[in-house]
C-alpha positions as CSV (number, residue, x, y, z in Angstrom):
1,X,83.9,118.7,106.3
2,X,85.2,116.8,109.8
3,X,88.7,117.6,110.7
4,X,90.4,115.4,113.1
5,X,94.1,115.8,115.0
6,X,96.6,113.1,113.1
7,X,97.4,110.5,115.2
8,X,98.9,111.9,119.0
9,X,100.2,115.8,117.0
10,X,98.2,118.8,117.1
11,X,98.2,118.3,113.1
12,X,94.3,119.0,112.3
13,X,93.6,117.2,108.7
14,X,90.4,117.2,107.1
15,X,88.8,113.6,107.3
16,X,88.8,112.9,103.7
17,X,92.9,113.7,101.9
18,X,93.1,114.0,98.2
19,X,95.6,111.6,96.8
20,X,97.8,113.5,93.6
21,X,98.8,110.2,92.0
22,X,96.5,110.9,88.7
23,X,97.5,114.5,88.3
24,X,100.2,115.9,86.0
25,X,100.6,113.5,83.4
26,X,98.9,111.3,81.0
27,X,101.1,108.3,81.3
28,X,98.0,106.1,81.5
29,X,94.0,106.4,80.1
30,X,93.5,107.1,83.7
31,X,96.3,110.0,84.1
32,X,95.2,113.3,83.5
33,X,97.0,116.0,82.5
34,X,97.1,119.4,84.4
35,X,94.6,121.4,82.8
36,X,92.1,118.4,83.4
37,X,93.4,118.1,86.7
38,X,93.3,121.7,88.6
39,X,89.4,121.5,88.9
40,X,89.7,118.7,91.4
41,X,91.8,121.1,93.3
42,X,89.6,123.9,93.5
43,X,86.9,121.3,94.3
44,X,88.3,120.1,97.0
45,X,89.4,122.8,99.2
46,X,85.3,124.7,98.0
47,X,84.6,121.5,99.9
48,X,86.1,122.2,102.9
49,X,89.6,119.2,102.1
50,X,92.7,120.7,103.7
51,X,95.1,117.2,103.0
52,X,96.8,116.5,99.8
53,X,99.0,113.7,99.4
54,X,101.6,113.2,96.4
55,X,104.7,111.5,95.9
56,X,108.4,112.6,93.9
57,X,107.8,109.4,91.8
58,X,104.0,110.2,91.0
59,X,104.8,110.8,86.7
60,X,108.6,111.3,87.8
61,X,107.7,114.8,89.4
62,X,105.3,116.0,87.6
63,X,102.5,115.3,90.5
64,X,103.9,117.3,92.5
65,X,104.2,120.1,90.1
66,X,100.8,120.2,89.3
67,X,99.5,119.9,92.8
68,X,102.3,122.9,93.8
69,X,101.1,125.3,91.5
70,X,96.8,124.2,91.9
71,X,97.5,124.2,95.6
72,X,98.8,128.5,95.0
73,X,96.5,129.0,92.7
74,X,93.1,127.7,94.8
75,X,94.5,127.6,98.4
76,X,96.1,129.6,101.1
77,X,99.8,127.7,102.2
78,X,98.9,127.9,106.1
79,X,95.9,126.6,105.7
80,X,97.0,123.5,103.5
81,X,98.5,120.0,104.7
82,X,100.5,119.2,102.2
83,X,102.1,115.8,102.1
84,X,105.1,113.6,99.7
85,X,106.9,111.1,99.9
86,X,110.2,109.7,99.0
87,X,112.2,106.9,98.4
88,X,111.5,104.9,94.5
89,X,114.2,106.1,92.3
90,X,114.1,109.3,90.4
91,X,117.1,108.8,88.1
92,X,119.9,106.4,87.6
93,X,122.6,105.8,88.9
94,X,123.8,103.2,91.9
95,X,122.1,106.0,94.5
96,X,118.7,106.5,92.6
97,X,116.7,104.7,95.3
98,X,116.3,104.7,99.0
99,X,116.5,106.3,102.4
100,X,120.1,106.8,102.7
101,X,121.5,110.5,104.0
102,X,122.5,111.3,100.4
103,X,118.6,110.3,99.0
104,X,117.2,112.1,102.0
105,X,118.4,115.3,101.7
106,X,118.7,115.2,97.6
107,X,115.0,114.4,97.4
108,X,113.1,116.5,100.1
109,X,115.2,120.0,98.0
110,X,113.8,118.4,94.8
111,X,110.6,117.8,96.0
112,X,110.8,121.6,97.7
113,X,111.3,123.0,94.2
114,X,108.5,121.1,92.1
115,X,106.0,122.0,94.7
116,X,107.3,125.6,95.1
117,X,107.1,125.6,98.8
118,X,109.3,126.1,101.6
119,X,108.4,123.2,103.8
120,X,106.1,120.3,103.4
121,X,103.7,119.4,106.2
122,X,104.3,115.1,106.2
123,X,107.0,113.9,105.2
124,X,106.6,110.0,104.3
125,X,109.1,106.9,103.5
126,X,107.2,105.3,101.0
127,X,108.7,101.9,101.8
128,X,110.8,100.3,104.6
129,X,114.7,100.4,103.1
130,X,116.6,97.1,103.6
131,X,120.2,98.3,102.6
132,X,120.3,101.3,104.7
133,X,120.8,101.4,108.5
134,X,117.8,102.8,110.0
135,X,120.0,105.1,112.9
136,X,121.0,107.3,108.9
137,X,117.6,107.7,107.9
138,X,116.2,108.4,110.9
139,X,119.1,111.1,111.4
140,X,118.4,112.3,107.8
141,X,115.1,113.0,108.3
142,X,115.9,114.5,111.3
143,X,117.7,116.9,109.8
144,X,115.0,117.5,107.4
145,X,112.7,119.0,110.5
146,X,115.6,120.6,111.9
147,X,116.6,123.0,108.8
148,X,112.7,123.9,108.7
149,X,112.3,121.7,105.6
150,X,110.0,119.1,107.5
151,X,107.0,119.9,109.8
152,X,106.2,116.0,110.6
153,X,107.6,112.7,109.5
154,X,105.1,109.6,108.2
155,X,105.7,106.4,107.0
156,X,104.0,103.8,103.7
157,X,103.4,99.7,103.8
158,X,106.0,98.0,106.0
159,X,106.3,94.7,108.3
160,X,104.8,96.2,111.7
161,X,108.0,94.9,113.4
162,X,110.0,97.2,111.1
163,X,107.9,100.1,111.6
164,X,107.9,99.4,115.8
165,X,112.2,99.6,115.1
166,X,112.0,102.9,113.6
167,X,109.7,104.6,116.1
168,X,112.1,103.0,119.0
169,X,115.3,104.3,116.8
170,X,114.0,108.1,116.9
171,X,113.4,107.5,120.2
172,X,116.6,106.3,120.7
173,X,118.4,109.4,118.9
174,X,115.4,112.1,120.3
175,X,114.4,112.2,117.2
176,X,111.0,113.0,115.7
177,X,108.4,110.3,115.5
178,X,106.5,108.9,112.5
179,X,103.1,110.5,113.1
180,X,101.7,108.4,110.6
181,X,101.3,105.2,108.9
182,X,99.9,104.8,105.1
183,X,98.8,101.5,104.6
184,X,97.2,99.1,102.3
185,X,93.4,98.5,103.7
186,X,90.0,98.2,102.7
187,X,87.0,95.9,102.5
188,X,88.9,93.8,100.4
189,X,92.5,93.7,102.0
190,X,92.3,93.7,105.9
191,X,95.3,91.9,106.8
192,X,96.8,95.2,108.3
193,X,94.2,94.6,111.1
194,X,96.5,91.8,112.5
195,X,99.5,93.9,113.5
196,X,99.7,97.0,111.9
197,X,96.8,98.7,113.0
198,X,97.4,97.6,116.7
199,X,100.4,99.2,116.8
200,X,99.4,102.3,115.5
201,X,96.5,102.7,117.7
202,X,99.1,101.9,120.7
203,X,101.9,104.3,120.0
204,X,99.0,106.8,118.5
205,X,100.2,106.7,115.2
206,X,97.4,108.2,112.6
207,X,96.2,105.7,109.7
208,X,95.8,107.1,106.0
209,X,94.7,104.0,103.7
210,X,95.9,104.1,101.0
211,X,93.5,102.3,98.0
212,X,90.3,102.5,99.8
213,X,88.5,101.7,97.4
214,X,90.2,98.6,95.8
215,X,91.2,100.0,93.1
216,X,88.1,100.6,92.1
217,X,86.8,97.1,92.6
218,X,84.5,98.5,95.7
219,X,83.0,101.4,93.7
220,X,80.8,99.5,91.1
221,X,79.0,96.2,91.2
222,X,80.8,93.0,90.5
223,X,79.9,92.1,87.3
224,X,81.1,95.5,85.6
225,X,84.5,95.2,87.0
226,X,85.9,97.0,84.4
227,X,87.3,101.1,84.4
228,X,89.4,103.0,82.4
229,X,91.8,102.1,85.1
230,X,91.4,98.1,84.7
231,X,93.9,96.1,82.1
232,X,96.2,99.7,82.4
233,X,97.3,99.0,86.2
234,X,99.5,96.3,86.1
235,X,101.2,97.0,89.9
236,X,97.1,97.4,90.4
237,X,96.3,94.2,89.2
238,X,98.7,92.6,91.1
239,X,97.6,93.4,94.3
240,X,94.2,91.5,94.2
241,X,95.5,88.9,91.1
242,X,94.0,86.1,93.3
243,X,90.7,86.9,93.4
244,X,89.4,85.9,96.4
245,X,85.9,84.0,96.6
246,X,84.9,86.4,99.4
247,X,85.5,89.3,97.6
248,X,82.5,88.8,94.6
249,X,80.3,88.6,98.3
250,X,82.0,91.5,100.0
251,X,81.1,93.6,96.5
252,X,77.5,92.2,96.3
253,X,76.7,93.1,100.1
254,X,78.4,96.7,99.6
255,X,75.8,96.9,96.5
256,X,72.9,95.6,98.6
257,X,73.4,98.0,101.4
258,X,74.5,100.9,98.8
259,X,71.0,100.0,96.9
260,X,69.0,100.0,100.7
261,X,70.7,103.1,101.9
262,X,70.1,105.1,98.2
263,X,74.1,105.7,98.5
264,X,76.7,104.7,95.9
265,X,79.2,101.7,95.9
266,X,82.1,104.0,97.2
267,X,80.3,105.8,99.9
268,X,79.2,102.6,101.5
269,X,83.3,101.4,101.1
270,X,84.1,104.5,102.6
271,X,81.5,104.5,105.4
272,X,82.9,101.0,106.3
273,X,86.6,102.3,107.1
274,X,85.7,106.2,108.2
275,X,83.9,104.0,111.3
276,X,87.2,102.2,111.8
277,X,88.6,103.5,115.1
278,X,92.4,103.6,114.2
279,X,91.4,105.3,110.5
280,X,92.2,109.1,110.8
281,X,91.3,109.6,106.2
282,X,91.8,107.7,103.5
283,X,93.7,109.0,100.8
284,X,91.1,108.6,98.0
285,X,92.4,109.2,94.5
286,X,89.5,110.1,91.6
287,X,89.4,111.2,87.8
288,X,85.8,112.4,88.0
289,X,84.6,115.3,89.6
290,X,81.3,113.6,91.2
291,X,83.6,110.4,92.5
292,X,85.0,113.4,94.6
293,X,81.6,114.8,95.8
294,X,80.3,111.0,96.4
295,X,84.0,110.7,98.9
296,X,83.7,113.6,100.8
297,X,79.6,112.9,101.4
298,X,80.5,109.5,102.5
299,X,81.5,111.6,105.8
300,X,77.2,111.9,106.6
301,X,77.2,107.8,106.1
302,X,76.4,106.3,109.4
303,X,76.5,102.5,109.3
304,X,74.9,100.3,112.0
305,X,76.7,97.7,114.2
306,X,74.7,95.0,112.1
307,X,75.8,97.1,108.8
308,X,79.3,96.8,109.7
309,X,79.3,93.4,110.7
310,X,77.1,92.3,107.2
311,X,80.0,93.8,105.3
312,X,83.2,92.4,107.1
313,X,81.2,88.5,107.5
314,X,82.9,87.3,103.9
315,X,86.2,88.2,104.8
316,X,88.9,85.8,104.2
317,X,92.2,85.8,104.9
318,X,95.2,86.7,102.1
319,X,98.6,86.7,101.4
320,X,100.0,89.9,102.4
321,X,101.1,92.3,99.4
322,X,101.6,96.2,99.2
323,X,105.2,96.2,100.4
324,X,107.0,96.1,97.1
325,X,106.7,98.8,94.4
Protein backbone atom coordinates (compact mmCIF):
# COMPACT_ATOMS: atom_id res chain seq x y z
CA UNK A 1 0.00 0.00 0.00
CA UNK A 2 1.13 3.90 -0.93
CA UNK A 3 0.34 6.37 1.76
CA UNK A 4 0.36 9.94 0.87
CA UNK A 5 -0.08 13.37 3.21
CA UNK A 6 -3.87 14.74 2.52
CA UNK A 7 -3.80 17.71 0.79
CA UNK A 8 -1.19 20.53 2.70
CA UNK A 9 -1.79 18.37 6.67
CA UNK A 10 0.50 16.00 7.94
CA UNK A 11 -2.64 13.55 7.68
CA UNK A 12 -0.94 10.29 6.09
CA UNK A 13 -3.95 8.24 4.24
CA UNK A 14 -3.41 5.13 2.44
CA UNK A 15 -3.90 5.83 -1.41
CA UNK A 16 -6.85 3.65 -1.84
CA UNK A 17 -10.03 4.73 1.17
CA UNK A 18 -12.79 2.28 1.64
CA UNK A 19 -16.13 3.85 1.14
CA UNK A 20 -18.94 2.32 4.01
CA UNK A 21 -22.00 3.24 2.00
CA UNK A 22 -22.94 -0.71 1.35
CA UNK A 23 -22.35 -1.81 4.87
CA UNK A 24 -24.96 -2.23 7.60
CA UNK A 25 -28.04 -2.67 5.99
CA UNK A 26 -29.78 -4.41 3.32
CA UNK A 27 -31.91 -1.65 2.04
CA UNK A 28 -31.06 -2.52 -1.52
CA UNK A 29 -29.79 -6.06 -3.60
CA UNK A 30 -26.60 -4.25 -3.38
CA UNK A 31 -26.64 -3.46 0.61
CA UNK A 32 -25.13 -5.92 2.64
CA UNK A 33 -25.83 -6.58 5.93
CA UNK A 34 -23.07 -6.70 8.71
CA UNK A 35 -22.17 -10.10 9.00
CA UNK A 36 -21.54 -10.01 5.14
CA UNK A 37 -19.89 -6.86 5.48
CA UNK A 38 -17.01 -7.14 8.33
CA UNK A 39 -14.81 -9.35 5.89
CA UNK A 40 -14.22 -6.34 3.69
CA UNK A 41 -12.87 -4.73 6.87
CA UNK A 42 -10.49 -7.20 7.86
CA UNK A 43 -9.52 -7.24 4.12
CA UNK A 44 -8.67 -4.03 3.96
CA UNK A 45 -6.56 -3.09 6.69
CA UNK A 46 -4.52 -7.14 5.93
CA UNK A 47 -3.98 -4.96 2.81
CA UNK A 48 -2.27 -2.36 4.18
CA UNK A 49 -5.92 0.57 3.79
CA UNK A 50 -5.81 2.85 6.73
CA UNK A 51 -9.01 5.35 5.26
CA UNK A 52 -12.57 4.57 5.72
CA UNK A 53 -15.12 6.86 4.70
CA UNK A 54 -18.96 6.72 5.98
CA UNK A 55 -21.72 9.01 6.33
CA UNK A 56 -24.65 9.51 9.38
CA UNK A 57 -27.22 9.06 6.56
CA UNK A 58 -25.46 5.87 4.99
CA UNK A 59 -28.83 3.22 6.11
CA UNK A 60 -29.83 6.09 8.62
CA UNK A 61 -26.82 5.14 10.94
CA UNK A 62 -26.40 1.93 10.59
CA UNK A 63 -23.02 2.45 8.36
CA UNK A 64 -21.46 3.78 10.70
CA UNK A 65 -22.30 1.26 13.27
CA UNK A 66 -21.07 -1.48 11.34
CA UNK A 67 -17.89 0.17 10.27
CA UNK A 68 -17.38 1.40 14.36
CA UNK A 69 -17.52 -1.88 15.72
CA UNK A 70 -15.39 -3.89 12.33
CA UNK A 71 -12.98 -0.97 12.61
CA UNK A 72 -12.43 -2.33 16.82
CA UNK A 73 -12.72 -5.49 16.07
CA UNK A 74 -9.82 -5.66 12.89
CA UNK A 75 -7.95 -2.32 13.57
CA UNK A 76 -6.01 -0.42 16.07
CA UNK A 77 -7.88 3.45 16.63
CA UNK A 78 -4.46 5.38 16.13
CA UNK A 79 -3.70 3.76 13.35
CA UNK A 80 -7.11 4.27 11.46
CA UNK A 81 -8.39 7.42 9.45
CA UNK A 82 -11.65 7.43 10.05
CA UNK A 83 -13.93 9.69 8.17
CA UNK A 84 -18.27 10.92 8.16
CA UNK A 85 -20.01 13.13 7.14
CA UNK A 86 -22.94 15.19 7.95
CA UNK A 87 -25.63 17.18 6.80
CA UNK A 88 -28.98 15.02 4.91
CA UNK A 89 -31.52 14.75 7.47
CA UNK A 90 -31.66 12.01 10.11
CA UNK A 91 -35.16 12.63 11.52
CA UNK A 92 -38.01 15.01 11.09
CA UNK A 93 -38.71 17.84 12.14
CA UNK A 94 -38.15 21.67 10.62
CA UNK A 95 -34.16 21.20 11.89
CA UNK A 96 -33.57 17.60 10.42
CA UNK A 97 -31.16 18.83 7.70
CA UNK A 98 -28.21 21.09 7.32
CA UNK A 99 -25.15 22.76 8.69
CA UNK A 100 -26.63 25.02 11.13
CA UNK A 101 -24.95 25.25 14.91
CA UNK A 102 -27.87 23.10 16.27
CA UNK A 103 -27.24 20.20 13.31
CA UNK A 104 -23.49 20.59 13.85
CA UNK A 105 -23.09 19.79 17.17
CA UNK A 106 -26.37 17.21 17.37
CA UNK A 107 -24.84 15.19 14.52
CA UNK A 108 -21.06 14.95 15.12
CA UNK A 109 -22.28 13.33 19.28
CA UNK A 110 -24.58 11.05 17.30
CA UNK A 111 -22.19 10.13 14.90
CA UNK A 112 -19.58 9.76 18.09
CA UNK A 113 -21.83 7.17 19.56
CA UNK A 114 -22.70 4.82 16.42
CA UNK A 115 -19.03 4.64 15.69
CA UNK A 116 -18.05 4.23 19.42
CA UNK A 117 -15.15 6.60 19.20
CA UNK A 118 -14.04 9.55 20.73
CA UNK A 119 -13.07 11.72 17.81
CA UNK A 120 -13.34 11.19 14.12
CA UNK A 121 -10.33 11.91 11.98
CA UNK A 122 -12.34 14.07 8.70
CA UNK A 123 -15.02 15.58 9.42
CA UNK A 124 -17.04 16.41 5.97
CA UNK A 125 -20.23 18.69 4.91
CA UNK A 126 -21.68 16.52 2.62
CA UNK A 127 -23.21 19.40 0.65
CA UNK A 128 -22.89 23.16 0.43
CA UNK A 129 -26.03 24.57 2.84
CA UNK A 130 -28.00 27.43 1.18
CA UNK A 131 -30.17 28.58 4.22
CA UNK A 132 -27.45 28.78 6.76
CA UNK A 133 -24.86 31.60 6.99
CA UNK A 134 -21.61 30.08 6.32
CA UNK A 135 -19.68 32.43 9.46
CA UNK A 136 -22.32 29.51 11.89
CA UNK A 137 -21.08 26.53 10.32
CA UNK A 138 -17.79 27.40 9.95
CA UNK A 139 -17.94 28.44 13.83
CA UNK A 140 -19.75 25.11 14.52
CA UNK A 141 -17.37 23.02 13.22
CA UNK A 142 -14.92 24.95 14.82
CA UNK A 143 -16.03 24.10 17.82
CA UNK A 144 -16.18 20.50 16.85
CA UNK A 145 -12.04 20.55 16.62
CA UNK A 146 -11.90 22.61 19.63
CA UNK A 147 -13.77 20.21 22.27
CA UNK A 148 -11.44 17.34 20.71
CA UNK A 149 -14.37 15.88 18.77
CA UNK A 150 -12.76 16.81 15.30
CA UNK A 151 -9.19 16.18 14.11
CA UNK A 152 -9.69 17.81 10.48
CA UNK A 153 -12.56 19.31 8.60
CA UNK A 154 -13.41 18.19 4.65
CA UNK A 155 -15.94 19.02 2.43
CA UNK A 156 -18.53 16.94 -0.56
CA UNK A 157 -19.82 18.27 -4.28
CA UNK A 158 -20.24 22.06 -4.20
CA UNK A 159 -19.99 25.14 -6.80
CA UNK A 160 -16.03 25.90 -6.57
CA UNK A 161 -17.01 29.57 -5.81
CA UNK A 162 -18.90 28.29 -2.70
CA UNK A 163 -16.16 26.13 -1.62
CA UNK A 164 -13.37 29.16 -2.27
CA UNK A 165 -16.13 31.32 0.38
CA UNK A 166 -15.77 28.83 3.04
CA UNK A 167 -12.01 28.35 2.97
CA UNK A 168 -11.74 32.48 2.93
CA UNK A 169 -14.61 32.48 5.95
CA UNK A 170 -12.29 30.07 8.31
CA UNK A 171 -9.75 32.22 7.35
CA UNK A 172 -11.51 35.01 8.24
CA UNK A 173 -12.63 33.67 11.83
CA UNK A 174 -8.92 31.55 12.28
CA UNK A 175 -10.66 28.91 11.86
CA UNK A 176 -9.66 25.43 10.64
CA UNK A 177 -9.46 24.79 6.95
CA UNK A 178 -11.30 22.22 4.83
CA UNK A 179 -8.40 19.85 4.16
CA UNK A 180 -10.32 18.19 1.64
CA UNK A 181 -12.66 18.08 -1.12
CA UNK A 182 -14.94 14.88 -2.15
CA UNK A 183 -16.04 15.24 -5.52
CA UNK A 184 -17.87 13.74 -8.29
CA UNK A 185 -15.02 12.47 -10.99
CA UNK A 186 -14.10 9.85 -13.18
CA UNK A 187 -13.55 8.84 -16.84
CA UNK A 188 -16.97 9.48 -17.40
CA UNK A 189 -17.71 12.77 -15.40
CA UNK A 190 -14.69 15.32 -15.58
CA UNK A 191 -16.42 18.50 -15.42
CA UNK A 192 -14.77 19.04 -11.82
CA UNK A 193 -11.54 19.56 -13.97
CA UNK A 194 -12.77 23.08 -15.00
CA UNK A 195 -12.79 24.69 -11.54
CA UNK A 196 -12.86 22.50 -8.91
CA UNK A 197 -9.82 20.72 -9.13
CA UNK A 198 -7.75 24.01 -9.80
CA UNK A 199 -8.72 25.28 -6.77
CA UNK A 200 -7.93 22.50 -4.80
CA UNK A 201 -4.56 22.06 -6.19
CA UNK A 202 -3.98 26.00 -5.39
CA UNK A 203 -5.09 26.24 -1.85
CA UNK A 204 -3.66 22.40 -1.37
CA UNK A 205 -6.78 20.94 -0.71
CA UNK A 206 -6.67 16.91 -1.00
CA UNK A 207 -9.14 15.26 -3.67
CA UNK A 208 -11.12 12.00 -2.64
CA UNK A 209 -13.46 11.04 -5.78
CA UNK A 210 -16.15 9.90 -4.91
CA UNK A 211 -17.82 7.29 -7.71
CA UNK A 212 -14.69 6.32 -9.43
CA UNK A 213 -15.84 3.91 -11.04
CA UNK A 214 -19.14 5.25 -12.56
CA UNK A 215 -21.16 3.48 -10.71
CA UNK A 216 -20.04 0.65 -12.01
CA UNK A 217 -20.38 1.66 -15.67
CA UNK A 218 -16.28 1.72 -15.92
CA UNK A 219 -15.85 -1.81 -14.36
CA UNK A 220 -17.37 -4.09 -17.09
CA UNK A 221 -17.65 -3.80 -20.86
CA UNK A 222 -20.40 -1.79 -22.37
CA UNK A 223 -22.67 -4.12 -23.59
CA UNK A 224 -23.18 -5.95 -20.01
CA UNK A 225 -24.12 -2.77 -18.37
CA UNK A 226 -26.04 -4.35 -16.06
CA UNK A 227 -25.13 -5.18 -11.86
CA UNK A 228 -26.96 -6.00 -9.03
CA UNK A 229 -26.60 -2.29 -8.51
CA UNK A 230 -28.35 -1.14 -11.97
CA UNK A 231 -32.38 -0.46 -12.08
CA UNK A 232 -31.91 -0.43 -7.81
CA UNK A 233 -29.99 3.11 -7.83
CA UNK A 234 -32.33 5.50 -8.86
CA UNK A 235 -30.07 8.80 -7.34
CA UNK A 236 -27.40 6.42 -9.36
CA UNK A 237 -29.17 6.50 -12.46
CA UNK A 238 -29.66 9.90 -12.47
CA UNK A 239 -26.29 11.00 -12.51
CA UNK A 240 -25.37 9.65 -16.01
CA UNK A 241 -29.36 9.43 -17.30
CA UNK A 242 -28.09 11.16 -20.55
CA UNK A 243 -25.94 8.82 -21.72
CA UNK A 244 -23.37 10.45 -23.44
CA UNK A 245 -22.12 9.16 -27.01
CA UNK A 246 -18.56 9.37 -25.71
CA UNK A 247 -19.06 7.42 -22.88
CA UNK A 248 -19.87 3.73 -24.94
CA UNK A 249 -16.10 4.90 -26.49
CA UNK A 250 -14.47 5.88 -23.19
CA UNK A 251 -15.81 2.15 -21.84
CA UNK A 252 -14.63 0.38 -25.10
CA UNK A 253 -11.03 2.02 -24.93
CA UNK A 254 -10.81 1.23 -20.97
CA UNK A 255 -11.65 -2.56 -22.22
CA UNK A 256 -9.14 -2.36 -25.04
CA UNK A 257 -6.33 -1.22 -22.88
CA UNK A 258 -7.66 -3.47 -19.80
CA UNK A 259 -7.65 -6.53 -22.47
CA UNK A 260 -3.73 -5.28 -23.77
CA UNK A 261 -2.44 -4.71 -20.24
CA UNK A 262 -4.10 -8.34 -18.84
CA UNK A 263 -5.80 -5.95 -16.11
CA UNK A 264 -9.51 -5.55 -15.34
CA UNK A 265 -12.00 -2.82 -16.39
CA UNK A 266 -11.69 -1.06 -12.85
CA UNK A 267 -8.04 -1.19 -12.48
CA UNK A 268 -7.55 0.56 -15.76
CA UNK A 269 -10.43 3.33 -14.42
CA UNK A 270 -8.53 3.54 -11.41
CA UNK A 271 -5.02 3.76 -12.98
CA UNK A 272 -6.48 6.67 -15.09
CA UNK A 273 -7.40 8.99 -11.88
CA UNK A 274 -4.49 7.51 -9.30
CA UNK A 275 -2.13 9.40 -12.18
CA UNK A 276 -4.24 12.54 -11.77
CA UNK A 277 -2.00 15.01 -9.99
CA UNK A 278 -4.63 16.75 -7.66
CA UNK A 279 -6.15 13.01 -6.79
CA UNK A 280 -4.90 12.10 -3.24
CA UNK A 281 -7.65 8.29 -3.22
CA UNK A 282 -10.61 7.60 -4.42
CA UNK A 283 -13.16 6.45 -2.18
CA UNK A 284 -14.05 3.12 -3.88
CA UNK A 285 -17.07 1.30 -2.57
CA UNK A 286 -17.36 -2.80 -3.44
CA UNK A 287 -19.66 -5.81 -2.48
CA UNK A 288 -17.11 -8.38 -3.56
CA UNK A 289 -14.14 -9.28 -1.98
CA UNK A 290 -11.87 -9.53 -5.31
CA UNK A 291 -13.43 -5.91 -6.59
CA UNK A 292 -11.41 -4.87 -3.40
CA UNK A 293 -8.14 -6.80 -4.26
CA UNK A 294 -8.56 -5.65 -8.08
CA UNK A 295 -8.77 -1.54 -6.34
CA UNK A 296 -6.01 -1.68 -4.13
CA UNK A 297 -3.63 -3.56 -7.07
CA UNK A 298 -4.65 -0.85 -9.44
CA UNK A 299 -1.87 1.10 -7.19
CA UNK A 300 1.10 -1.16 -9.50
CA UNK A 301 -0.90 0.20 -12.83
CA UNK A 302 1.44 2.51 -14.57
CA UNK A 303 -0.27 4.04 -17.60
CA UNK A 304 1.67 5.83 -20.42
CA UNK A 305 1.35 9.42 -21.62
CA UNK A 306 -0.24 7.94 -24.87
CA UNK A 307 -2.41 5.52 -22.38
CA UNK A 308 -3.75 8.51 -20.67
CA UNK A 309 -4.32 10.54 -23.54
CA UNK A 310 -6.26 7.26 -25.51
CA UNK A 311 -8.60 7.20 -22.57
CA UNK A 312 -9.47 10.99 -21.94
CA UNK A 313 -9.69 11.60 -26.37
CA UNK A 314 -13.77 10.81 -26.17
CA UNK A 315 -14.52 13.05 -23.63
CA UNK A 316 -17.35 15.36 -24.03
CA UNK A 317 -18.54 17.85 -22.16
CA UNK A 318 -21.92 17.45 -19.54
CA UNK A 319 -24.22 19.13 -17.63
CA UNK A 320 -22.97 19.37 -14.19
CA UNK A 321 -24.82 17.05 -11.52
CA UNK A 322 -23.74 15.60 -8.05
CA UNK A 323 -24.68 18.68 -6.01
CA UNK A 324 -28.21 17.58 -4.97
CA UNK A 325 -28.98 14.50 -2.87
Amino acid sequence: MDYINLGRSGLRVSRIALGCMSFGVAKRRWFLDEAQSRPFFRRAIERGINFFDTANMYGDGASEEVTGRALREYGKRDEIVLATKLYFPMHGGANAQGLSRKSVLTEIDASLRRLGTDYIDLYQIHRFDETTPVEETIDALHDTVRAGKVRYLGASSMQSWRFAKMLYVADQQRAPRFVSMQPHYNLLYREEEREMLGLCRDEGIGVLPWSPLARGRLARPWATQSSARSGDDPWGDGLYAATEASDRKIVDRVGELAAARGRSHAQIALAWLLHQQDVTAPIVGVTKIEQLDEAIDALAVKLSTDEIASLEAPYTPRAVVGFGR
